[in-house]
Residue frames relative to the residue before (quaternion, step in Angstrom):
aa qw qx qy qz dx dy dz
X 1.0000 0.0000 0.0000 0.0000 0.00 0.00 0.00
X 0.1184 -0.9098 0.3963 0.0332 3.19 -0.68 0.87
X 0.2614 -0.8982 0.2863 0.2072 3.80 0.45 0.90
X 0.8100 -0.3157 0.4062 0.2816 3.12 -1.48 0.60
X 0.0451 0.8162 -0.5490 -0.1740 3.53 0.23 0.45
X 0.6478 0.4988 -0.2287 0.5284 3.85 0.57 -1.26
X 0.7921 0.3829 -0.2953 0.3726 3.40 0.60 -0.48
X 0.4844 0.6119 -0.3263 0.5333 3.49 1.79 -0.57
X 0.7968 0.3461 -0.2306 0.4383 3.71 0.75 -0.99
X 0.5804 0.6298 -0.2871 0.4291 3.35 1.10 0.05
X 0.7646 0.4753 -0.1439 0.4108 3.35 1.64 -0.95
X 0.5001 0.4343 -0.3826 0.6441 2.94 2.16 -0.53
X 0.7496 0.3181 -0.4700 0.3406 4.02 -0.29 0.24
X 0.4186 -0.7741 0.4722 0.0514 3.08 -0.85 1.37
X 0.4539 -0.7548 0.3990 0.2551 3.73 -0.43 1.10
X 0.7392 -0.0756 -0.0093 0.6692 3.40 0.45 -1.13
X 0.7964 -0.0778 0.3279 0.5023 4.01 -2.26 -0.63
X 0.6124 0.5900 -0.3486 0.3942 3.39 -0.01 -1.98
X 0.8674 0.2585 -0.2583 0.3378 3.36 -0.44 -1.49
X 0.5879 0.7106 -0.1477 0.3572 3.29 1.23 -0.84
X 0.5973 0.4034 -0.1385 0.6792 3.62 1.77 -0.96
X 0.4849 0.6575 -0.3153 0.4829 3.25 1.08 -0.23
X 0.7807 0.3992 -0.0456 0.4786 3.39 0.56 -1.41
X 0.4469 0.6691 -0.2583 0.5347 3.38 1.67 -0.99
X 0.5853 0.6039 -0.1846 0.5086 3.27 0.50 -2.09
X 0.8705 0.3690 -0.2093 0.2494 3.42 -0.83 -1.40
X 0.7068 0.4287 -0.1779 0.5338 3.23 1.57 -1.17
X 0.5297 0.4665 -0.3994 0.5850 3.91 0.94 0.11
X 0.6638 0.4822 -0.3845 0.4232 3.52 0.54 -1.05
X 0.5696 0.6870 -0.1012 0.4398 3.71 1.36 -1.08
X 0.4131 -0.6056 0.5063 0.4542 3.80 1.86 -0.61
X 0.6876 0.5985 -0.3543 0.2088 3.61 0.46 -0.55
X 0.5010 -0.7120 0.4307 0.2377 3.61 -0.65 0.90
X 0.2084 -0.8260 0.5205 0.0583 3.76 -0.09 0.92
X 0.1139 -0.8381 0.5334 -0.0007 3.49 -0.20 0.96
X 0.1463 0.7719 -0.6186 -0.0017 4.25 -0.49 0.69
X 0.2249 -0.6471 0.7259 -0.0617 3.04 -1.52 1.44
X 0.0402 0.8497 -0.5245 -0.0365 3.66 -1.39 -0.03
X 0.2205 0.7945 -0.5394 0.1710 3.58 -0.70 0.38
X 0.5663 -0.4060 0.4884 0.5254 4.00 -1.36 -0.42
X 0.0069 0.6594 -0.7500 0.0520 3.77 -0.13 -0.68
X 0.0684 -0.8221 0.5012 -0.2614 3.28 0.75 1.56
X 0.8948 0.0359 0.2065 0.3943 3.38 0.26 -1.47
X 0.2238 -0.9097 0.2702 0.2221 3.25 1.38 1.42
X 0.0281 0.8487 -0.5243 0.0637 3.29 -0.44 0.66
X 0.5739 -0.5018 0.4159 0.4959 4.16 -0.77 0.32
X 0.5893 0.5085 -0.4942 0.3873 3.63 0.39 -0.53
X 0.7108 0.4463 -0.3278 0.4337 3.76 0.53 -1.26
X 0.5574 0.5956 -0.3725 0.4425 3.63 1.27 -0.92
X 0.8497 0.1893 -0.1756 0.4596 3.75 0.28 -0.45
X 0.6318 0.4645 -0.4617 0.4147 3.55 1.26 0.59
X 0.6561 0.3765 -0.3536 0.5503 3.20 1.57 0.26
X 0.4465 0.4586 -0.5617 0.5242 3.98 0.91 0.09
X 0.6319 0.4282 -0.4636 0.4499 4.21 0.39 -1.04
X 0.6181 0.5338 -0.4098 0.4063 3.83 0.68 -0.85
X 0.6536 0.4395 -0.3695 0.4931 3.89 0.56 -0.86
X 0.6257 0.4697 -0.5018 0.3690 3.96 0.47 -0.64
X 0.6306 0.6653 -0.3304 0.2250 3.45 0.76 -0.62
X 0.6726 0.1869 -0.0879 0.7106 3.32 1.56 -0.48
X 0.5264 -0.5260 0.5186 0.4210 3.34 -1.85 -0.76
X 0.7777 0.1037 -0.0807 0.6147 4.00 1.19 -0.05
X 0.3412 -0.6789 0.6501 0.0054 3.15 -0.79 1.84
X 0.2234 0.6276 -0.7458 -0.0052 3.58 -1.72 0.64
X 0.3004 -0.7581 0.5709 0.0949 2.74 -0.90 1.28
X 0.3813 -0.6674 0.6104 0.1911 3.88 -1.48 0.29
X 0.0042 0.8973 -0.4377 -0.0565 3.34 -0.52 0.93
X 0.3267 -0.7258 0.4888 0.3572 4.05 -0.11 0.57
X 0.5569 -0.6408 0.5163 0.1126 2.57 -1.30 1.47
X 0.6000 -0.5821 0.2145 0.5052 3.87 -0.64 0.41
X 0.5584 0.6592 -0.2990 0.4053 3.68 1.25 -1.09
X 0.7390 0.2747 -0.3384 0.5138 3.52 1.14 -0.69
X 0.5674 0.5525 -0.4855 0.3702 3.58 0.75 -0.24
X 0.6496 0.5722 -0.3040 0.3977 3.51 0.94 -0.54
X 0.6130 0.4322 -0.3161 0.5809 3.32 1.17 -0.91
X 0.8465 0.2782 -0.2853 0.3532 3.54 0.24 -0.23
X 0.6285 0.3957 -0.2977 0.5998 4.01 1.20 -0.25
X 0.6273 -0.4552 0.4905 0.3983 4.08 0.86 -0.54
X 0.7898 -0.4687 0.2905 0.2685 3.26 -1.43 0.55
X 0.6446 0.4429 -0.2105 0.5865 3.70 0.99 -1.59
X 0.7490 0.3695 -0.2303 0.4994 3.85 0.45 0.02
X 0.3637 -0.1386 -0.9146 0.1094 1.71 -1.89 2.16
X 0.3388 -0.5654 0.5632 0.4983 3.53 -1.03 -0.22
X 0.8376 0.2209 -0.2552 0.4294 3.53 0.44 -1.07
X 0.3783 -0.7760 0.4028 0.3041 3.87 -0.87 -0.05
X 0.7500 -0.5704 0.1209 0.3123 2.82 -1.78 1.26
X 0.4798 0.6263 -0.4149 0.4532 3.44 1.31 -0.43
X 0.6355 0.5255 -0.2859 0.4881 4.02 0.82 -1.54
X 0.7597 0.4243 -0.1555 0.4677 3.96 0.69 -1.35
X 0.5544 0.3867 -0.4999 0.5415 3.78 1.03 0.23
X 0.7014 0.6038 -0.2315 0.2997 3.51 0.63 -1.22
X 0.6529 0.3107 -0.2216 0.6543 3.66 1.79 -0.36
X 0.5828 0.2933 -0.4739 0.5914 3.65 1.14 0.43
X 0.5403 0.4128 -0.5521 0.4825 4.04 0.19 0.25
X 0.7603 0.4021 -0.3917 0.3269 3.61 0.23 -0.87
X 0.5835 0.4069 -0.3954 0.5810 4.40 1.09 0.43
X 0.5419 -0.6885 0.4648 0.1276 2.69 -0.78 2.31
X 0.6914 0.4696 -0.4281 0.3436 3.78 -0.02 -0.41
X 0.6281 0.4879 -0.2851 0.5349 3.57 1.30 -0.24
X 0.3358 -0.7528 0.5490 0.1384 3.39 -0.41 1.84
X 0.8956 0.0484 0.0935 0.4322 3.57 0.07 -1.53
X 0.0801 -0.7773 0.6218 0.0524 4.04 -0.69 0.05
X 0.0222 0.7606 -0.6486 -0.0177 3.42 -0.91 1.08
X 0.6029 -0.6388 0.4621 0.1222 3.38 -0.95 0.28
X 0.2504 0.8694 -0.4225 0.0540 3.76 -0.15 0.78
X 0.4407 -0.6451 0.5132 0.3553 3.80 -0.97 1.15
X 0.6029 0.6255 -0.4331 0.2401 3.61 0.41 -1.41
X 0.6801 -0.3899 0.4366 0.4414 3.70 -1.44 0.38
X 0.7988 0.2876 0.1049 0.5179 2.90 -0.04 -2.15
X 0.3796 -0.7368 0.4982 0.2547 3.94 -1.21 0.42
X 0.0103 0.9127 -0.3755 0.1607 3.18 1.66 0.51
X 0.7359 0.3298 -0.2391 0.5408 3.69 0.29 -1.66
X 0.4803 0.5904 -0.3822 0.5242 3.96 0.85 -0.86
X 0.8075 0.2572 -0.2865 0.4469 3.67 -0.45 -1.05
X 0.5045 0.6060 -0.4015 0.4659 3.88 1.25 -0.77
X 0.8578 0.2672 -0.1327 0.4186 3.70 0.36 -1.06
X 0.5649 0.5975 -0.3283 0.4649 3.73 1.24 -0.52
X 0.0880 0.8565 -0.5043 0.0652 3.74 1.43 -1.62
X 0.0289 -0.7752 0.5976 -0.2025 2.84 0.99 1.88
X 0.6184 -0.5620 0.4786 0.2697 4.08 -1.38 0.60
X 0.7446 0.0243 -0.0186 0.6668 3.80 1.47 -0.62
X 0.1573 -0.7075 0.6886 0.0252 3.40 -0.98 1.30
X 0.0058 -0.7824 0.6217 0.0363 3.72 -0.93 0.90
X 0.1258 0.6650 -0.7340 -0.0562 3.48 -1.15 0.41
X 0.6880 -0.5460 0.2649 0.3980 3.55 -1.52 -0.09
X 0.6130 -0.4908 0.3972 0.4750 3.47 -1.32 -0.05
X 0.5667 0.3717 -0.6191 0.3969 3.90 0.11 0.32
X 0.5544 0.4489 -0.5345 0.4532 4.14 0.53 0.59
X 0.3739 -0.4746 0.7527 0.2615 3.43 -1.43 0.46
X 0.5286 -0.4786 0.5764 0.3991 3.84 -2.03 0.46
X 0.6692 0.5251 -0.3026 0.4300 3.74 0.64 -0.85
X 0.6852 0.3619 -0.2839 0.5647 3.73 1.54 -0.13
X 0.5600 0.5976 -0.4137 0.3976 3.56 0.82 -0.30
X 0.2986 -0.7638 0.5336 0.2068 3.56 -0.93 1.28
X 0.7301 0.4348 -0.3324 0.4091 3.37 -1.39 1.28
X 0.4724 0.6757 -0.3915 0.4087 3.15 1.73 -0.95
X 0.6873 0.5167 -0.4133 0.2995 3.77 0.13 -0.87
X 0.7202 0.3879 -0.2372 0.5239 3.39 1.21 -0.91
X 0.6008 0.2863 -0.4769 0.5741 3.96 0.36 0.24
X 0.6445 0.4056 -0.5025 0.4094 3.36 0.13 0.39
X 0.6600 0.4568 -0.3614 0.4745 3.70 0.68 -0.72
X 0.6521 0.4969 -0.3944 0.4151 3.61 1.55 -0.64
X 0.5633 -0.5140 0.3870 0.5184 3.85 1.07 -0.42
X 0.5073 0.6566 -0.4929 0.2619 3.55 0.88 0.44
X 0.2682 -0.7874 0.4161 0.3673 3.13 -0.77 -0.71
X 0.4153 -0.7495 0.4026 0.3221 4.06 -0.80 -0.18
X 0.2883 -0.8919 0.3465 0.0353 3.16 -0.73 0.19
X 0.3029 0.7735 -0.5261 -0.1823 3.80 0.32 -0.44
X 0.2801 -0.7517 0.5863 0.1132 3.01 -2.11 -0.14
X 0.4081 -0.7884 0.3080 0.3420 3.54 -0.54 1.23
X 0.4238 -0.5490 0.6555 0.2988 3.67 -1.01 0.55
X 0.6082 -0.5283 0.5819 0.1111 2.75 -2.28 1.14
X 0.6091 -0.5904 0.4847 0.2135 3.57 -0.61 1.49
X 0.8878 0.1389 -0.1558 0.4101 3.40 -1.53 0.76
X 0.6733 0.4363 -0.2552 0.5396 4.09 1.32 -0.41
X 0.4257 0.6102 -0.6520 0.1458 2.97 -1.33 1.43
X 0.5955 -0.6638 0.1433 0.4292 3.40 -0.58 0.93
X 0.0840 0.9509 -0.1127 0.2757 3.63 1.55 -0.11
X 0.7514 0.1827 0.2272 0.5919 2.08 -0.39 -2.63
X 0.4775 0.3633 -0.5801 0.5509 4.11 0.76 0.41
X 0.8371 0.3890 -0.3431 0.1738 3.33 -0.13 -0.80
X 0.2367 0.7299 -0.3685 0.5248 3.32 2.16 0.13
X 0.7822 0.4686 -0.1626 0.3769 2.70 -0.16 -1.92
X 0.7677 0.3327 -0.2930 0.4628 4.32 0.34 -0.65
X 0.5547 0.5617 -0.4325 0.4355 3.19 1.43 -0.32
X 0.7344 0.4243 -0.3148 0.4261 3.19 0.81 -0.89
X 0.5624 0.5278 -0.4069 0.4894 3.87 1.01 -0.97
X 0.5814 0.5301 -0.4785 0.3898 4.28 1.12 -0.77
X 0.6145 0.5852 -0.4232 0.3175 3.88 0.98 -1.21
X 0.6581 0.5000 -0.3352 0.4523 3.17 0.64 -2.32
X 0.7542 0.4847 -0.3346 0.2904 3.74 -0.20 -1.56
């Protein structure tokens, strides 16, 4: 059997909140533990691959928040993203462990986590819970937070370091 590729990755990114709380909704209503993580996930890399498979064990349905290019810029600099947000949902839709992906302009995924009020909120272990936006409200909602350590030496960054520098020597 062979699947639907364009149509699988298309269904796990969510257009707007609406459709997104929706899905939230249905799958809590369902018993199911809703887990939301976020970040640029710019440059895929094994670190992101197992801080976001560790992020799906944590519940039974993982949606992840993704900055949109306008906030990645405001917040990494001009020359960043490299790839767009359209390219970086479309290789997070295509890793089965990742249920849904919405898209966001905002710095911070705050209003998202405020309105989604996912059951587990993960970010990594260089956040304190007392630094992690959103935490205050899944907690007042009965959720809980989480973090998780990243894989030494991987960050999308340090690739781009790393060709800049291999572009000088080379």
């Amino acid at each position: 059997m062979r699947i639907d590729l364009e149509k699988t990755l298309v269904n796990k990114i969510c257009g707007d909140i609406d459709s997104a709380k929706k899905l939230v909704s249905g799958w809590q209503a369902e018993g199911k533990k809703v887990v939301f993580t976020n970040g640029v996930f710019d440059l895929l890399h094994i670190g992101h691959i197992t801080y976001l498979a560790k992020a799906a064990e944590a519940g039974d349905k993982l949606i992840l928040g993704l900055n949109s290019d306008s906030s990645v810029k405001r917040i990494k600099g001009e020359s960043r993203p490299i790839n767009d947000q359209n390219s970086r949902a479309a290789l997070l839709a295509a890793m089965f462990f990742i249920d849904a992906i919405i898209i966001f302009g905002e710095n911070t995924p705050l209003y998202l986590i405020s309105t989604l009020l996912p059951d587990i909120l993960i970010k990594g272990a260089d956040y304190s819970v007392e630094n992690i936006v959103g935490a205050k409200e899944v907690i007042a909602n009965g959720g809980e937070v989480k973090t998780i350590t990243f894989v030494e030496g991987y960050s999308s960054t340090s690739i781009i370091n790393r060709i800049k520098d291999q572009n000088k020597a080379g």
